[in-house]
C-alpha positions as CSV (number, residue, x, y, z in Angstrom):
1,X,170.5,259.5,53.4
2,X,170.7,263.3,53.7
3,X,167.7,263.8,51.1
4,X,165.0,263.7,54.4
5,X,165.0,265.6,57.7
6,X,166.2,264.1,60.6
7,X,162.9,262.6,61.6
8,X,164.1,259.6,58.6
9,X,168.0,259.3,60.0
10,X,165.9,259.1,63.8
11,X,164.1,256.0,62.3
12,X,166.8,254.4,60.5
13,X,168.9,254.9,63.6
14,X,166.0,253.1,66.0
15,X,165.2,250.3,63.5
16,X,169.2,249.7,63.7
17,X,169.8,249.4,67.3
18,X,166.4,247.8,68.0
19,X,166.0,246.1,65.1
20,X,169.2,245.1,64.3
21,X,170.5,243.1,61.2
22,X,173.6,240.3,61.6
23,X,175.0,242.3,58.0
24,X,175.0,245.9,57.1
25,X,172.0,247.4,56.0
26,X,172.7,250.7,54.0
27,X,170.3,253.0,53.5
28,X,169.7,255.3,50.6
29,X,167.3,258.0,49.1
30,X,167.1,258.2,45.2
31,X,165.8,260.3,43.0
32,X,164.2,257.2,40.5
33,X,163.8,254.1,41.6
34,X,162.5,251.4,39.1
35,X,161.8,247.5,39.4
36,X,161.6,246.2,35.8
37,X,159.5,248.8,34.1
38,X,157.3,249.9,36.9
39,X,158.4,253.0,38.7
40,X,158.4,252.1,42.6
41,X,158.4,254.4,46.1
42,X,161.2,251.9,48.1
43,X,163.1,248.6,48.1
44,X,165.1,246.6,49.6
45,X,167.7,244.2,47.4
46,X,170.2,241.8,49.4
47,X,173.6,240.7,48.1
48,X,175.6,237.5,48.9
49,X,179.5,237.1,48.7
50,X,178.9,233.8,47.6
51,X,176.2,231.7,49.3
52,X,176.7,234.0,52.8
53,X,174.7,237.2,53.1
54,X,176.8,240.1,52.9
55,X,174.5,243.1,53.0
56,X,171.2,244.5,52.5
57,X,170.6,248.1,50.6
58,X,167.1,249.8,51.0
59,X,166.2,253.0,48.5
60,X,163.7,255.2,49.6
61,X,162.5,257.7,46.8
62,X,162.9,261.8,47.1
63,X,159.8,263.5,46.5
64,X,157.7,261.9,48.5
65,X,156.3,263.4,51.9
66,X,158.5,262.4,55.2
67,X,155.7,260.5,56.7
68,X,155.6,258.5,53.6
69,X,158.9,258.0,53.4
70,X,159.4,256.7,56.8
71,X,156.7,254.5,56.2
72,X,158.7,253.2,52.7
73,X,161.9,253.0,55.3
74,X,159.4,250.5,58.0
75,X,158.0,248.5,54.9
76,X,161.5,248.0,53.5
77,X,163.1,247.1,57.0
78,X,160.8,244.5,57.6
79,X,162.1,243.1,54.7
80,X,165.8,242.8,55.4
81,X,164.2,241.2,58.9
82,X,162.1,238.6,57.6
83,X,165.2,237.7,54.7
84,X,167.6,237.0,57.1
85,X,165.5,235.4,59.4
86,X,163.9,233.5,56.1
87,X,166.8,233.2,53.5
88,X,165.0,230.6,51.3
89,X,161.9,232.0,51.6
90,X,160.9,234.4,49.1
91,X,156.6,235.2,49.8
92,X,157.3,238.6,50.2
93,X,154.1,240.2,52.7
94,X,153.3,236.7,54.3
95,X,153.0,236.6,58.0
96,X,156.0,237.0,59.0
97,X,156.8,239.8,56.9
98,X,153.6,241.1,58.9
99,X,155.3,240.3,62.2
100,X,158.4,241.8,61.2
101,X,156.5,244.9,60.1
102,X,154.3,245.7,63.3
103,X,157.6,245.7,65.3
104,X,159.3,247.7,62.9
105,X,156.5,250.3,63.0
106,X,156.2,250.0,66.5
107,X,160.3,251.1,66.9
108,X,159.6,254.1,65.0
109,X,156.5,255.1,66.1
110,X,156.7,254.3,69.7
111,X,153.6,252.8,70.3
112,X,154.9,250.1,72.3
């Protein structure tokens, strides 16, 4: 995660302890990230050991300004949130997701 300044680690560290996940969540910065063709700026892909949840990885793309990037980390996070909370459900910006989002931003941003 060393790609960023410590502004990212400071967000990944509060969406952790107030936000946190019943599985590890690792989080990465990469220098392509790509979902089928389409070149993307973050995601977030979960892995099972079996039918249990295991852990959740997040990429966040290089190159892109911090703010952007912390923004990528919030969007992603809210993901790994809404999954666990939501295993079967895969609508990926329903409300929930929304809900998940809002606090997620709220963590980083302060703006409680």
């Amino acid at each position: 995660m060393g790609y960023y300044d410590k502004a990212f680690a400071d967000a990944a560290r509060k969406l952790r302890k107030e936000a946190p996940l019943t599985v590890p969540v690792r989080i990465l910065t990469s220098k392509t990230i790509r979902s089928g063709e389409d070149k993307v700026l973050a995601d977030c892909t979960d892995y099972f050991a079996g039918d249990r949840l295991a852990e959740f990885r997040i990429r966040v793309l290089r190159g892109q300004s911090l703010d952007a990037a912390i923004d990528c980390l919030i969007h992603e996070y809210a993901h790994a949130l809404d999954r666990e909370h939501r295993p079967n459900s895969r609508i990926d910006h329903g409300e929930s997701w929304g809900r998940w989002f809002a606090k997620c931003y709220q963590i980083v941003h302060g703006r409680h």
